[in-house]
N, CA, C and O atoms as a Tripos MOL2 file, in Angstrom:
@<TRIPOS>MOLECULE
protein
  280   279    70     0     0
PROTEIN
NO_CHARGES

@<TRIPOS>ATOM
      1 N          -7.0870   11.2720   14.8110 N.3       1 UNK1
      2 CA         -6.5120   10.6920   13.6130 C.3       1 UNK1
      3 C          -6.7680   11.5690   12.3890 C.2       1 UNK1
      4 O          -6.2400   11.1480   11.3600 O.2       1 UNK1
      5 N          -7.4130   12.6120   12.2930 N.am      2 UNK2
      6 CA         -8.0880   13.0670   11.2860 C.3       2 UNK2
      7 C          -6.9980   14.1160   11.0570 C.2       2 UNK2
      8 O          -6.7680   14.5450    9.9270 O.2       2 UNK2
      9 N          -6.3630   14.5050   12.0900 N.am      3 UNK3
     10 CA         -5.2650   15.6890   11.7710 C.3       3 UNK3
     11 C          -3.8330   14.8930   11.0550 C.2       3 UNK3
     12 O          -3.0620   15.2570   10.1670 O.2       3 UNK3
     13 N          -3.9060   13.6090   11.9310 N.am      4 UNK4
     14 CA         -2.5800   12.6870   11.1590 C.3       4 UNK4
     15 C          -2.8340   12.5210    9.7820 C.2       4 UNK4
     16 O          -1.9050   12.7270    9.0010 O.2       4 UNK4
     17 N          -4.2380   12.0900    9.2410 N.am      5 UNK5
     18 CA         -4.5710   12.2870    7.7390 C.3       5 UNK5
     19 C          -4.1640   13.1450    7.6520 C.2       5 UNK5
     20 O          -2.9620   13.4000    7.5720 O.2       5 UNK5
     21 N          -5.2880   14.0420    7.6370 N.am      6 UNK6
     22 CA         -5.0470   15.1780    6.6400 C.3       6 UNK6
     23 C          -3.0400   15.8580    6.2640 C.2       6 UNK6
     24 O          -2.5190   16.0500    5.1660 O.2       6 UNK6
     25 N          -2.4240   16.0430    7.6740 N.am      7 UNK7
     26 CA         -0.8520   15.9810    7.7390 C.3       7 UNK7
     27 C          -0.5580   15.0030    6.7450 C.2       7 UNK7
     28 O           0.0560   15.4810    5.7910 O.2       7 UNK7
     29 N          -0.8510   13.5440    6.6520 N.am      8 UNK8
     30 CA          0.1160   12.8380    6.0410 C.3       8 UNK8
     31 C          -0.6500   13.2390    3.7510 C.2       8 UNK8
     32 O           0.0510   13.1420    2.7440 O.2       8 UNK8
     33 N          -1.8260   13.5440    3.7990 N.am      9 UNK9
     34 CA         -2.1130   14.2080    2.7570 C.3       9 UNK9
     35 C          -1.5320   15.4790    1.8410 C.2       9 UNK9
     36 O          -1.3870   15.5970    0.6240 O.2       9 UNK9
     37 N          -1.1780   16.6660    3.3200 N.am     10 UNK10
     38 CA         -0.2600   17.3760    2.6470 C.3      10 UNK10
     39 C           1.0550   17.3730    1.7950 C.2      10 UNK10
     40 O           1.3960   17.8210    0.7010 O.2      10 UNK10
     41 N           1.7000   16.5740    2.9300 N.am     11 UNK11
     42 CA          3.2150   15.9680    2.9200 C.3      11 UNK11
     43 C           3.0370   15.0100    1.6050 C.2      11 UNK11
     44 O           4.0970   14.7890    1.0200 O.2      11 UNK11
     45 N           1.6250   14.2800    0.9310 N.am     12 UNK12
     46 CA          1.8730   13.6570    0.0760 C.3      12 UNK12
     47 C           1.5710   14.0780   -1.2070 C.2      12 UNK12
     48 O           1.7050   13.2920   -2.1440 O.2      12 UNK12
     49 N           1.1320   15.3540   -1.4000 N.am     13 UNK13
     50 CA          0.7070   16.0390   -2.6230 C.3      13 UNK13
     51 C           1.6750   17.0720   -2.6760 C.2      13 UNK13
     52 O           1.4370   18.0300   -3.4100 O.2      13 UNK13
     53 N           3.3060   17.0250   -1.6630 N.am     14 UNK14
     54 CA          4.2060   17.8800   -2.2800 C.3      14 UNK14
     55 C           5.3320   17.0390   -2.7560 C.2      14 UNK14
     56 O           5.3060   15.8210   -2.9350 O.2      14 UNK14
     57 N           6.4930   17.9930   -2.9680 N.am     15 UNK15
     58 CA          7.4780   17.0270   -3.2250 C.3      15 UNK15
     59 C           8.9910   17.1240   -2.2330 C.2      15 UNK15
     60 O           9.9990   16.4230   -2.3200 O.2      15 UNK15
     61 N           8.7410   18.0670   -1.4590 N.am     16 UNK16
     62 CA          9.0730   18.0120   -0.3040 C.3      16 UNK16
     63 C           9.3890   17.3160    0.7030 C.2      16 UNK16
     64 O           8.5320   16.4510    0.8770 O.2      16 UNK16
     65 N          10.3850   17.2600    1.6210 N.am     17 UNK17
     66 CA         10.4920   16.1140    2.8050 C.3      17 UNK17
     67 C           9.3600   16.5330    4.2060 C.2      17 UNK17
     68 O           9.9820   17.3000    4.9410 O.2      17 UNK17
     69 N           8.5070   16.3720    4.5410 N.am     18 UNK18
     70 CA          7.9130   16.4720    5.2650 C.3      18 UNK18
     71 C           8.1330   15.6440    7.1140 C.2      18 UNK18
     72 O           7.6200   14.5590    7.3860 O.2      18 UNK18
     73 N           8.7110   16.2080    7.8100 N.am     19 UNK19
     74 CA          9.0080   15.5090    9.3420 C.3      19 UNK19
     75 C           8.6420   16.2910   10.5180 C.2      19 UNK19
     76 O           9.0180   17.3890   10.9270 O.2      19 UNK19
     77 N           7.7700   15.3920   10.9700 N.am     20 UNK20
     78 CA          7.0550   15.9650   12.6100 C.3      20 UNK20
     79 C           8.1370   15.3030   13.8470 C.2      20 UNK20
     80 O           8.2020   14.1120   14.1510 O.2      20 UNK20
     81 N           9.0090   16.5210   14.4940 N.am     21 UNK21
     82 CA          9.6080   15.8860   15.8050 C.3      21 UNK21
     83 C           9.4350   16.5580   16.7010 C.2      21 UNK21
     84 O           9.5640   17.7770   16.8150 O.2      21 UNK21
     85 N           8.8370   15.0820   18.0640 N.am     22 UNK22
     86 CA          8.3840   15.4750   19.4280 C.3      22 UNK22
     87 C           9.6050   14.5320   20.1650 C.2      22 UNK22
     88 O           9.9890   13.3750   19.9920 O.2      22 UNK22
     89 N          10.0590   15.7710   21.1870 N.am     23 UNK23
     90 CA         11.2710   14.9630   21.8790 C.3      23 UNK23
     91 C          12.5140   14.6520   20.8600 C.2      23 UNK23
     92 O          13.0370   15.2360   19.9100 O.2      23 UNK23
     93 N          12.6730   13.6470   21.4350 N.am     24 UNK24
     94 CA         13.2860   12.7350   20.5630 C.3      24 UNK24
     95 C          13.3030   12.3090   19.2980 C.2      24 UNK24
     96 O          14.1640   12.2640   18.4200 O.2      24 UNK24
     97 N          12.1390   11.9950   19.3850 N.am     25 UNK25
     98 CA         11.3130   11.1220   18.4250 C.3      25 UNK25
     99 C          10.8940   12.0360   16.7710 C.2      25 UNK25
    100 O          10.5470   13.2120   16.6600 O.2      25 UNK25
    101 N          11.0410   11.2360   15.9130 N.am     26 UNK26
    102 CA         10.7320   11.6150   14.1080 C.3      26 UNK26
    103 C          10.3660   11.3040   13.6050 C.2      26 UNK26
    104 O          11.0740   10.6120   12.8750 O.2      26 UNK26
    105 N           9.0440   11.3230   13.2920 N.am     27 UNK27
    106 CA          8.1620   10.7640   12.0530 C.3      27 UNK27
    107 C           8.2130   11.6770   10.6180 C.2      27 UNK27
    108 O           8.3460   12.8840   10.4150 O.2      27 UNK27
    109 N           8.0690   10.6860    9.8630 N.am     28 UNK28
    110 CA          7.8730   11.4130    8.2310 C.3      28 UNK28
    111 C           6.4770   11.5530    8.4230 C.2      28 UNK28
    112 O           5.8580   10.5400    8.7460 O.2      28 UNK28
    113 N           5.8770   12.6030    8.2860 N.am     29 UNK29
    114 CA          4.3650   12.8490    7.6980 C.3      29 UNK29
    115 C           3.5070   12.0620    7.1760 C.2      29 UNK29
    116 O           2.3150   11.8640    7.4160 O.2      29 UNK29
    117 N           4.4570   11.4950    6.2040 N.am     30 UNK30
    118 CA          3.1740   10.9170    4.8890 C.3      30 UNK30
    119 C           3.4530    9.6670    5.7220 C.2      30 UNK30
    120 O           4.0670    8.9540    4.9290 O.2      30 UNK30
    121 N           3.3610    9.0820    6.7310 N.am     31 UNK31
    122 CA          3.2000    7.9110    7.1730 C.3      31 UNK31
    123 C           2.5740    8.0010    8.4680 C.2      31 UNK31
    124 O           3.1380    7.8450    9.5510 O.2      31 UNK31
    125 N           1.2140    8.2970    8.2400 N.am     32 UNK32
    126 CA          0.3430    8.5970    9.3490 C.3      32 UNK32
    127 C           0.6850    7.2940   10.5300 C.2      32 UNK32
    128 O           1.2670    7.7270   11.5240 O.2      32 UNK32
    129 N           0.4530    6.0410   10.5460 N.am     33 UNK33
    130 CA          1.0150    5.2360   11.7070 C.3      33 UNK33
    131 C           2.3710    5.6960   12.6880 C.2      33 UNK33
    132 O           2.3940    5.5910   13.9140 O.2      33 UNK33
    133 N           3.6390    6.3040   11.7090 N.am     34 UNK34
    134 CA          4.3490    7.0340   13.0800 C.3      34 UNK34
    135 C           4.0450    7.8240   13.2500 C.2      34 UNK34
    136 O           3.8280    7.9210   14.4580 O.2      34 UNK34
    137 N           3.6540    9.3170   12.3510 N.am     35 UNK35
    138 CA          2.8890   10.3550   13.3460 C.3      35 UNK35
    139 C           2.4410    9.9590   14.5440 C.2      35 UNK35
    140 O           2.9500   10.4180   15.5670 O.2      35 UNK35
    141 N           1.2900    8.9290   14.5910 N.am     36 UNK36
    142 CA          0.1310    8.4200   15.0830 C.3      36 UNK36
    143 C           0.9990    8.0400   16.5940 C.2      36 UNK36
    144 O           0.4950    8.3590   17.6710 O.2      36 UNK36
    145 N           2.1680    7.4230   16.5300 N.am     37 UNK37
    146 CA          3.3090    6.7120   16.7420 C.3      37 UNK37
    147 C           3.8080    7.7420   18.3580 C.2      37 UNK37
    148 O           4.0680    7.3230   19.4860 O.2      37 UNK37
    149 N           3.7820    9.0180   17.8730 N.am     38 UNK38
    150 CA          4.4310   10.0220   18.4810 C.3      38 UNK38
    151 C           3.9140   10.4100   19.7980 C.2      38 UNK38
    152 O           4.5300   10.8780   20.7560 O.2      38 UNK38
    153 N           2.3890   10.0650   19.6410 N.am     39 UNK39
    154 CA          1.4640   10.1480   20.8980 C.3      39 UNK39
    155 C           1.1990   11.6360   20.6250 C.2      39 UNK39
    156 O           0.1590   12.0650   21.1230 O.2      39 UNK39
    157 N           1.7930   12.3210   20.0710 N.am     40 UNK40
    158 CA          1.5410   13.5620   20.5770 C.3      40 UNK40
    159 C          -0.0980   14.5540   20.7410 C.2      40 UNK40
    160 O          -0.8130   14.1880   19.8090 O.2      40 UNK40
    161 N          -0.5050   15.1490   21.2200 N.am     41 UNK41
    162 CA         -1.6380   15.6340   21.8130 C.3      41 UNK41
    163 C          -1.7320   16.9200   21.9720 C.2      41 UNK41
    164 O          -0.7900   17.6620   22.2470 O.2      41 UNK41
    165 N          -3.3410   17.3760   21.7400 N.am     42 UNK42
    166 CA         -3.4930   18.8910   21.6790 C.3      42 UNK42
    167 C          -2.1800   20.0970   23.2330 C.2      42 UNK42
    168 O          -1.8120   20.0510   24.4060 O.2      42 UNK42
    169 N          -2.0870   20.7340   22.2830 N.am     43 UNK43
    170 CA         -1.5230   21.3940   22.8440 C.3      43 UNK43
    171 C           0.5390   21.0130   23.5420 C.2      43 UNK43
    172 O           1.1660   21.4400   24.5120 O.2      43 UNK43
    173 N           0.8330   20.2080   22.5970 N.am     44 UNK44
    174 CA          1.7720   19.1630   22.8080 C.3      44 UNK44
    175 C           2.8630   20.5270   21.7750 C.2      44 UNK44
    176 O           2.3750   21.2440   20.9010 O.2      44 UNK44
    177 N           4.1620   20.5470   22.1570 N.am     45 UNK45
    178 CA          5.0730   21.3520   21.2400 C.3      45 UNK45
    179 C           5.5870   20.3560   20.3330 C.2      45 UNK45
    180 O           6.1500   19.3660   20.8010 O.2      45 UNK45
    181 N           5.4340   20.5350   18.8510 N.am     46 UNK46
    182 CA          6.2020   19.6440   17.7160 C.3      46 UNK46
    183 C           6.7450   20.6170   17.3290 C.2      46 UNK46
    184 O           6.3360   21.7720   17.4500 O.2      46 UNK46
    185 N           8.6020   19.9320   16.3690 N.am     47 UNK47
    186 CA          9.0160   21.0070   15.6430 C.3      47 UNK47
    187 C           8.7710   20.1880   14.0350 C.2      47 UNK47
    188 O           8.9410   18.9930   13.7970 O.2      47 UNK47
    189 N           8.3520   21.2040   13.1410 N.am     48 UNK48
    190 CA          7.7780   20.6390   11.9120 C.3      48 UNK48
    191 C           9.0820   21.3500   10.8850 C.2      48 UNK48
    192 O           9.3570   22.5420   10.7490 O.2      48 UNK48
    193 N           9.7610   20.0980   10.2260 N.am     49 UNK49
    194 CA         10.3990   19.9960    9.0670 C.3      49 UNK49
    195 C          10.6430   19.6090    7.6330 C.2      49 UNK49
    196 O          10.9990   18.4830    7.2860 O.2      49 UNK49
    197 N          10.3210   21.1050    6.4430 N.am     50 UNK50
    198 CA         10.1800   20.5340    5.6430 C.3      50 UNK50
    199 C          11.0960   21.2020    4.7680 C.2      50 UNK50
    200 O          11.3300   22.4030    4.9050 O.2      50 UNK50
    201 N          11.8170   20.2530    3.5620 N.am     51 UNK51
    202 CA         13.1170   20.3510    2.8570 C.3      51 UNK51
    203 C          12.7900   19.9020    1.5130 C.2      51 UNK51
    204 O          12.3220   18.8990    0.9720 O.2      51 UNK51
    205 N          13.2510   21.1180    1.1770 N.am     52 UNK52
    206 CA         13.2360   20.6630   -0.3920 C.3      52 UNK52
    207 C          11.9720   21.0200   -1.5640 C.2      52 UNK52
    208 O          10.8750   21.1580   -1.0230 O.2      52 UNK52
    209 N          11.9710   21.1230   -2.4950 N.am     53 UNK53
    210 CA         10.3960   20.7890   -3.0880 C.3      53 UNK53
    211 C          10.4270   22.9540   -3.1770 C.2      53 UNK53
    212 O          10.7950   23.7860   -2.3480 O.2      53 UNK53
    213 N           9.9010   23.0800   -4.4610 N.am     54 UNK54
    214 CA          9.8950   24.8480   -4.6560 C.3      54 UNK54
    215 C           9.0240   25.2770   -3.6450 C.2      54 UNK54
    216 O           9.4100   26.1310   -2.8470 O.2      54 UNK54
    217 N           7.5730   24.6570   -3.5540 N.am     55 UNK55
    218 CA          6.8080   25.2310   -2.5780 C.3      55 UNK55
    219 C           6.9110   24.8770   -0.9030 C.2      55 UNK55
    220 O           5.8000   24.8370   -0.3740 O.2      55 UNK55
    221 N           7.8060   24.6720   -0.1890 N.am     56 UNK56
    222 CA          8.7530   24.3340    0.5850 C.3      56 UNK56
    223 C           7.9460   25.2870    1.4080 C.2      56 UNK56
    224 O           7.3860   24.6150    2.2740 O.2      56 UNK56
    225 N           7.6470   26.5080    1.5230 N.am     57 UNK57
    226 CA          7.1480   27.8080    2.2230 C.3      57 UNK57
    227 C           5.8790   27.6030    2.4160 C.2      57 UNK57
    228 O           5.3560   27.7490    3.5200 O.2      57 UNK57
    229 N           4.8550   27.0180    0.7110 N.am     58 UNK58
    230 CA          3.2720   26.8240    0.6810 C.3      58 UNK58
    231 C           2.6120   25.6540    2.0660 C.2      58 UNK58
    232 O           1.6840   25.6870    2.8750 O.2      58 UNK58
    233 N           4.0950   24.3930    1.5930 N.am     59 UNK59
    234 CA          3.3180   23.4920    2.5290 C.3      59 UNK59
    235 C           3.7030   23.9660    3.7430 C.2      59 UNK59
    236 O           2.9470   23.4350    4.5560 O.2      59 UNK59
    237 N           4.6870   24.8820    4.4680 N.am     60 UNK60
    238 CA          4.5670   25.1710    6.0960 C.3      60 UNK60
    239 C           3.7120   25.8410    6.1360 C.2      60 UNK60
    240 O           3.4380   25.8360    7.3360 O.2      60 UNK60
    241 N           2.8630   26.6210    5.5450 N.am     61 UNK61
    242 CA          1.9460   27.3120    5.7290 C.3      61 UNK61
    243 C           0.3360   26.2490    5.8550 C.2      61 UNK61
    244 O          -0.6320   26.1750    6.6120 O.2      61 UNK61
    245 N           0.7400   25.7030    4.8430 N.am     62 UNK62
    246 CA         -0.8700   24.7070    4.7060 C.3      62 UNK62
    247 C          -0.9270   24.1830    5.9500 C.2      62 UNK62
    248 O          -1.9220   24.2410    6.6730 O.2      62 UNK62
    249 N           0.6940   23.3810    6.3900 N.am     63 UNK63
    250 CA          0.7080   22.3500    7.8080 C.3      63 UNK63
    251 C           0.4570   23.8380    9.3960 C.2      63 UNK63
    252 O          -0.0530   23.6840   10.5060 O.2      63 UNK63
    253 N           0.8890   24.7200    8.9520 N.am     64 UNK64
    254 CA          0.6970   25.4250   10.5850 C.3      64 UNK64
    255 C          -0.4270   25.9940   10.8620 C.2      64 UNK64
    256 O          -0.6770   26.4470   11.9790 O.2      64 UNK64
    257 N          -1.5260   26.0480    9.5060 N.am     65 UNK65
    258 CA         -2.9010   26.6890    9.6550 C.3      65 UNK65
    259 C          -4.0890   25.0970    9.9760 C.2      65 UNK65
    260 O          -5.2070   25.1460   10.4900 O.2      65 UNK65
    261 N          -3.1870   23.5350    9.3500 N.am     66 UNK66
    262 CA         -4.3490   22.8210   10.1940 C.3      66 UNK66
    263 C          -3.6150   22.3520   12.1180 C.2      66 UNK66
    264 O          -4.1220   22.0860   13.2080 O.2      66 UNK66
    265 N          -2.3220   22.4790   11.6010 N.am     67 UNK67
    266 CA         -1.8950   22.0710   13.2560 C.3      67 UNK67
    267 C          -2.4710   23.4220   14.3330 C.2      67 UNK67
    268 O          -2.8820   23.0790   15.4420 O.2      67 UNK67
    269 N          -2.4840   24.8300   14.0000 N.am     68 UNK68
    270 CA         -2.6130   25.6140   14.8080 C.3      68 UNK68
    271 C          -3.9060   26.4220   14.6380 C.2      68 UNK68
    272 O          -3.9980   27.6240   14.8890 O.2      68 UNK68
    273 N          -4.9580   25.5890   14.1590 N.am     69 UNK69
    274 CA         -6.5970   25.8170   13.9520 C.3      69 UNK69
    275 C          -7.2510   25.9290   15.2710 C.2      69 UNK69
    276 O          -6.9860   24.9470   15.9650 O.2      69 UNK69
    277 N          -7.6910   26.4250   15.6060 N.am     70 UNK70
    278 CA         -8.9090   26.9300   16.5650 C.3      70 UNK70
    279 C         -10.1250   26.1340   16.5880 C.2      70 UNK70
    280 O         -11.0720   26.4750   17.2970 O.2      70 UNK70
@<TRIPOS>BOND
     1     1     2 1
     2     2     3 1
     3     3     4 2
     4     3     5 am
     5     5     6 1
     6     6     7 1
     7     7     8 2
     8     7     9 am
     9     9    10 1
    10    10    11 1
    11    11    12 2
    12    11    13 am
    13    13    14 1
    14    14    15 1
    15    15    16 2
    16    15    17 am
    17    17    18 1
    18    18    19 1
    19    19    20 2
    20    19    21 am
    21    21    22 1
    22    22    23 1
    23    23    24 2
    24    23    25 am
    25    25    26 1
    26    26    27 1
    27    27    28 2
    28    27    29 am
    29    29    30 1
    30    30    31 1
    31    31    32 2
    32    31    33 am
    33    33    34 1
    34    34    35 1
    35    35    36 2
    36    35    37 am
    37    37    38 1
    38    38    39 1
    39    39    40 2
    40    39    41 am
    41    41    42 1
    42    42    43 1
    43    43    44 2
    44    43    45 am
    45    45    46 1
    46    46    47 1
    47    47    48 2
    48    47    49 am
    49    49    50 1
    50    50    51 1
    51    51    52 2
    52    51    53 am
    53    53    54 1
    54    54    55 1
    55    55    56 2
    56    55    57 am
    57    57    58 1
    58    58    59 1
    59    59    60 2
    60    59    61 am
    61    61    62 1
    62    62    63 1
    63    63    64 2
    64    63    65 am
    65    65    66 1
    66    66    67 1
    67    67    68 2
    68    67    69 am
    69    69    70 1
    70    70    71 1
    71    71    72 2
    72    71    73 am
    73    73    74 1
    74    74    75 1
    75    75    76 2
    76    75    77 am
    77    77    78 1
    78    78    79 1
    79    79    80 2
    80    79    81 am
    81    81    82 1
    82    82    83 1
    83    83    84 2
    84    83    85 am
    85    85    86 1
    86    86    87 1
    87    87    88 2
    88    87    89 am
    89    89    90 1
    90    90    91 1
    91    91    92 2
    92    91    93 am
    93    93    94 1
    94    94    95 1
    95    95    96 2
    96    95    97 am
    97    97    98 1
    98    98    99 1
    99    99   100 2
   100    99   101 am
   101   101   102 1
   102   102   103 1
   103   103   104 2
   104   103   105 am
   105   105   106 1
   106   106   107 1
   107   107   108 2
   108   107   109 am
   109   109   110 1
   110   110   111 1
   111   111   112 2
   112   111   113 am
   113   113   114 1
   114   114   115 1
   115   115   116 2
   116   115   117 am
   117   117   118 1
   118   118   119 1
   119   119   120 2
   120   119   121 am
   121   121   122 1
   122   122   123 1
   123   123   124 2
   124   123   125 am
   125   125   126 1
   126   126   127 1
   127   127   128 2
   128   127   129 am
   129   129   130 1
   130   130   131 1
   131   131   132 2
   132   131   133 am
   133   133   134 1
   134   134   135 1
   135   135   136 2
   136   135   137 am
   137   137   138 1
   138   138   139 1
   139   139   140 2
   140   139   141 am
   141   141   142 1
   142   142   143 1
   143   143   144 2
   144   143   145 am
   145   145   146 1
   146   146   147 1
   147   147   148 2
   148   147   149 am
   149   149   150 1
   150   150   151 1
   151   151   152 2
   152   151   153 am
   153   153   154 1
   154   154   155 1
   155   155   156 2
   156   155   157 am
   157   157   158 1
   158   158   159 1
   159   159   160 2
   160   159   161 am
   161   161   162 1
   162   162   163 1
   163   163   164 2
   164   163   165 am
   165   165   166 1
   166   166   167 1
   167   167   168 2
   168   167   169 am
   169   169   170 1
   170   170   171 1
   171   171   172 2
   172   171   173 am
   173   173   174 1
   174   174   175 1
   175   175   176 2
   176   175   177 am
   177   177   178 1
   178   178   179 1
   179   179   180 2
   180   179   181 am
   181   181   182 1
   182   182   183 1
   183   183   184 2
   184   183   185 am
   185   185   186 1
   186   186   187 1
   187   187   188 2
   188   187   189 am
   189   189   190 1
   190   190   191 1
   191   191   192 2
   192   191   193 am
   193   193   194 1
   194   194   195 1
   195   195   196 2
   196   195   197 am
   197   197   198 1
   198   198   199 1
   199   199   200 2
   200   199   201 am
   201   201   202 1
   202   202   203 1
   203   203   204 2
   204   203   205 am
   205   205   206 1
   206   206   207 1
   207   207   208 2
   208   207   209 am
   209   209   210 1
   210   210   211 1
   211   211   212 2
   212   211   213 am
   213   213   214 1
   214   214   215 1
   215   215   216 2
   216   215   217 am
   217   217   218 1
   218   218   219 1
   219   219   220 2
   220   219   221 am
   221   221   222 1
   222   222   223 1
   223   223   224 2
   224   223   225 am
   225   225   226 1
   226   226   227 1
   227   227   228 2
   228   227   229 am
   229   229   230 1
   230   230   231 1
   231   231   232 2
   232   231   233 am
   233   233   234 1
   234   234   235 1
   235   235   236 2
   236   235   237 am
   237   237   238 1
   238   238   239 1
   239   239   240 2
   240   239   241 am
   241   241   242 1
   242   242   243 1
   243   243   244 2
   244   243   245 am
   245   245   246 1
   246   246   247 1
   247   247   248 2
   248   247   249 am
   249   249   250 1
   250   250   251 1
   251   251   252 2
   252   251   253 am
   253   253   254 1
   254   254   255 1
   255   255   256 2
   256   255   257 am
   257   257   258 1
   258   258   259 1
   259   259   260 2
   260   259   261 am
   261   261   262 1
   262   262   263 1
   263   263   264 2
   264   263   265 am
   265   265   266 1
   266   266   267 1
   267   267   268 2
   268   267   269 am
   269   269   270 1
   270   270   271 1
   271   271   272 2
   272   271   273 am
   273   273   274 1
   274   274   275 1
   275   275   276 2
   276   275   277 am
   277   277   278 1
   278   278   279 1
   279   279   280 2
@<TRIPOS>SUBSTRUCTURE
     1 UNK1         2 RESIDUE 1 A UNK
     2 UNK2         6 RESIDUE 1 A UNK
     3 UNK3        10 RESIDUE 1 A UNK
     4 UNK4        14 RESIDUE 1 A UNK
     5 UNK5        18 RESIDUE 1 A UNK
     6 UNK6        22 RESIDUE 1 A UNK
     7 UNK7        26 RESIDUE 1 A UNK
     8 UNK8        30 RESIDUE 1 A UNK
     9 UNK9        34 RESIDUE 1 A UNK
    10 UNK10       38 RESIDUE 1 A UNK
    11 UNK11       42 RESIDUE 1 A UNK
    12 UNK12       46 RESIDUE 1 A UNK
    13 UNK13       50 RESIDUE 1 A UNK
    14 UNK14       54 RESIDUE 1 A UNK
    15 UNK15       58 RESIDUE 1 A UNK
    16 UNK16       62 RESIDUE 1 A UNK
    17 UNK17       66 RESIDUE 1 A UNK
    18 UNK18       70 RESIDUE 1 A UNK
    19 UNK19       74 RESIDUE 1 A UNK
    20 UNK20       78 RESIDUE 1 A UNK
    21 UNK21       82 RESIDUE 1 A UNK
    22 UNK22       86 RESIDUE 1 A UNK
    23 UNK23       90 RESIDUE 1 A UNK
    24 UNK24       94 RESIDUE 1 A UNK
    25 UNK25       98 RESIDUE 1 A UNK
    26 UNK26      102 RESIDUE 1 A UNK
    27 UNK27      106 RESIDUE 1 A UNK
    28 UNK28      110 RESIDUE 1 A UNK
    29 UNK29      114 RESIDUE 1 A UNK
    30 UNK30      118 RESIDUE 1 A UNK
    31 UNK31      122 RESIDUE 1 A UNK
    32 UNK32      126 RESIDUE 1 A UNK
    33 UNK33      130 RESIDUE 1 A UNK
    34 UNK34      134 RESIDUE 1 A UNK
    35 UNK35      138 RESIDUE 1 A UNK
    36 UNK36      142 RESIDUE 1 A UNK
    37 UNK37      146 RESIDUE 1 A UNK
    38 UNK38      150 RESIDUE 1 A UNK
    39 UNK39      154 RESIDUE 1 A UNK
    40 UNK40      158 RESIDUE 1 A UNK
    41 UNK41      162 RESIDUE 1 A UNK
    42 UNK42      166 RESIDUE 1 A UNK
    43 UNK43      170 RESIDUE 1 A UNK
    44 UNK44      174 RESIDUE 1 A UNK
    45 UNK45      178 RESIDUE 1 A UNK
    46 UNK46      182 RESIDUE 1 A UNK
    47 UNK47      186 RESIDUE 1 A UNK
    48 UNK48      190 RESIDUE 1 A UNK
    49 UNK49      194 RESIDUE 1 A UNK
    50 UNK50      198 RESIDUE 1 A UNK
    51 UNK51      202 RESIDUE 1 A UNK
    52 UNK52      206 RESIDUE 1 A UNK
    53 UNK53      210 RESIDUE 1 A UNK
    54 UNK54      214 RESIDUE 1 A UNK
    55 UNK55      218 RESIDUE 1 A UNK
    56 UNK56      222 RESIDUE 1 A UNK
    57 UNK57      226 RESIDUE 1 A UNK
    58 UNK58      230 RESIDUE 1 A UNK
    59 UNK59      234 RESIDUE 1 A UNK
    60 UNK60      238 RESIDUE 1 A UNK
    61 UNK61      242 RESIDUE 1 A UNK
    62 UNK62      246 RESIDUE 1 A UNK
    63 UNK63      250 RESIDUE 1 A UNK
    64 UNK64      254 RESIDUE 1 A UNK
    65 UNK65      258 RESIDUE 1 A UNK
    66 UNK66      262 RESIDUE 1 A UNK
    67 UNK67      266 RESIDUE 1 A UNK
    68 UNK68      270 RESIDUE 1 A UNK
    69 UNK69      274 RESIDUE 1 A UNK
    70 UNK70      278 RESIDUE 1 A UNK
């Protein structure tokens, strides 16, 4: 849960559209319960979408250095 925080934290200190999709399935970020929602799990492929907002580039960077942390 601590990665769904912190994710739904990013997504909420931009102004940006922030969306995690696994499969099918689409959650908005800043609503950690569907993240949460998605099941998804280490080592699981998400495609991460974000629109809009000037720093549009800052937050894929902030989101792919805690999703793809070591």
């Amino acid at each position: 849960m601590a990665v769904a925080a912190s994710l739904g934290q990013i997504a909420k200190e931009s102004d940006a559209y922030v969306f995690l999709r696994s499969g099918k399935r689409m959650a908005s970020a800043g609503e950690i319960h569907k993240v949460l929602a998605l099941g998804v799990r280490r080592l699981d492929w998400v495609e991460l979408i974000v629109d809009g907002g000037e720093e549009e580039e800052s937050v894929m960077e902030r989101i792919e250095k805690l999703l793809c942390r070591k």
